[in-house]
C-alpha positions as CSV (number, residue, x, y, z in Angstrom):
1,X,-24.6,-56.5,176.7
2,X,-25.1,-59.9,175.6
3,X,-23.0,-59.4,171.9
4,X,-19.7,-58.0,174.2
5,X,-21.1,-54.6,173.1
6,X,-20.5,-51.4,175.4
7,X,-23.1,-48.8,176.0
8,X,-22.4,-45.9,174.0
9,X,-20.8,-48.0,170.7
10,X,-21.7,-47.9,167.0
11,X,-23.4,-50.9,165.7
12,X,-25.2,-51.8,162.9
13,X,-28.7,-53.4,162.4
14,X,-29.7,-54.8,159.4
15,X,-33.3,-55.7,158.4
16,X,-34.0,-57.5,155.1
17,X,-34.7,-54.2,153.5
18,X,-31.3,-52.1,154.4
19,X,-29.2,-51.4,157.0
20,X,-28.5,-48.0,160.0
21,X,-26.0,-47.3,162.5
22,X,-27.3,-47.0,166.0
23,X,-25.7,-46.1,169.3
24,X,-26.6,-48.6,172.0
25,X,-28.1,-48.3,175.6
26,X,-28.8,-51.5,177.4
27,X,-32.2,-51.8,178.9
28,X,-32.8,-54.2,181.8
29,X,-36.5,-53.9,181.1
30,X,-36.3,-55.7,177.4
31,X,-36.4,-59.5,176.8
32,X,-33.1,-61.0,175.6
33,X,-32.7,-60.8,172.1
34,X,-35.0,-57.7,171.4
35,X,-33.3,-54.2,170.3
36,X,-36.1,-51.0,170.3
37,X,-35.6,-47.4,169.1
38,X,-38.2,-44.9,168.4
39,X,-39.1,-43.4,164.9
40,X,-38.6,-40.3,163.9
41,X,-34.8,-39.8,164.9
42,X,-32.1,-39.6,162.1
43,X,-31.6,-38.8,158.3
44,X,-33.7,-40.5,155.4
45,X,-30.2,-40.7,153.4
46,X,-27.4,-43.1,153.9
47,X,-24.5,-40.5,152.7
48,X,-25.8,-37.5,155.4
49,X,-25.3,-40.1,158.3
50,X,-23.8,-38.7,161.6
51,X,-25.9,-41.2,164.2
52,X,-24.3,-39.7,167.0
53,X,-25.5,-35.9,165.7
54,X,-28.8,-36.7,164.1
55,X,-29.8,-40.2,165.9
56,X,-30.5,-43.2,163.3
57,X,-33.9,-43.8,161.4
58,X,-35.3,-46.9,161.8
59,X,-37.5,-46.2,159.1
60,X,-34.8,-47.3,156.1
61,X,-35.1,-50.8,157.9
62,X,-38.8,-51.3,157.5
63,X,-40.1,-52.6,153.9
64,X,-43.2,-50.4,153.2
65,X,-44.4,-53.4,150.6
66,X,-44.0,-56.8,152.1
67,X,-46.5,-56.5,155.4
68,X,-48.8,-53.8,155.5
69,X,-52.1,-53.2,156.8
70,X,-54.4,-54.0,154.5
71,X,-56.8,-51.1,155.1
72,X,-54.7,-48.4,156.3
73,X,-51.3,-49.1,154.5
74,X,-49.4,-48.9,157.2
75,X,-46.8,-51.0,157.0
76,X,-45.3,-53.5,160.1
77,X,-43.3,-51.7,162.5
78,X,-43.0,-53.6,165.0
79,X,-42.0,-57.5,165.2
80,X,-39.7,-57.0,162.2
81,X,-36.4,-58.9,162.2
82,X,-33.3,-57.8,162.4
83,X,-29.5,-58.1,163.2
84,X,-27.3,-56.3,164.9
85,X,-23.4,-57.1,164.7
86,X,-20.3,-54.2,165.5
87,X,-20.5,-50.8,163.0
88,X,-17.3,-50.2,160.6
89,X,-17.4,-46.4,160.7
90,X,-14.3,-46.2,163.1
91,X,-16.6,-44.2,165.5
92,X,-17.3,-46.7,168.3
93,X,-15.9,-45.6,171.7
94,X,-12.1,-46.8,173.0
């Protein structure tokens, strides 16, 4: 992976709203630079975190009242901007 980061390691990705662990998977068929991970996966509350039991929730990333549709409400989940630098839980892989 392009940050030095092995597959299966704890990282962090931070958005402008809050911040998740994640475990990572590289995948040869995204553009450099671009990290993806479905919804629905993970707790809604920072203090029941266990990523590697329950997944990780992108939703805590996205701000629900900055860019939204203006019709639906639905806010942007996709495009949003993030970064991703090592975890400090002490559960990354040897």
């Amino acid at each position: 992976m392009a940050l030095g980061i092995a597959a299966g390691s704890v990282v962090r990705i931070r958005s402008s709203l809050s911040a998740i662990d994640a475990i990572t998977e590289a995948d040869p068929s995204l553009r450099r630079g671009v990290v993806s991970m479905a919804f629905g996966y993970g707790t809604h509350s920072p203090e029941t975190d266990d990523v590697r039991r329950h997944g990780s929730s992108p939703n805590r990333l996205v701000p629900v009242d900055v860019v939204f549709d203006p019709y639906t409400g639905q806010p942007r989940m996709s495009s949003l901007p993030v970064a991703v630098e090592f975890a400090v839980t002490g559960r990354n892989k040897a």
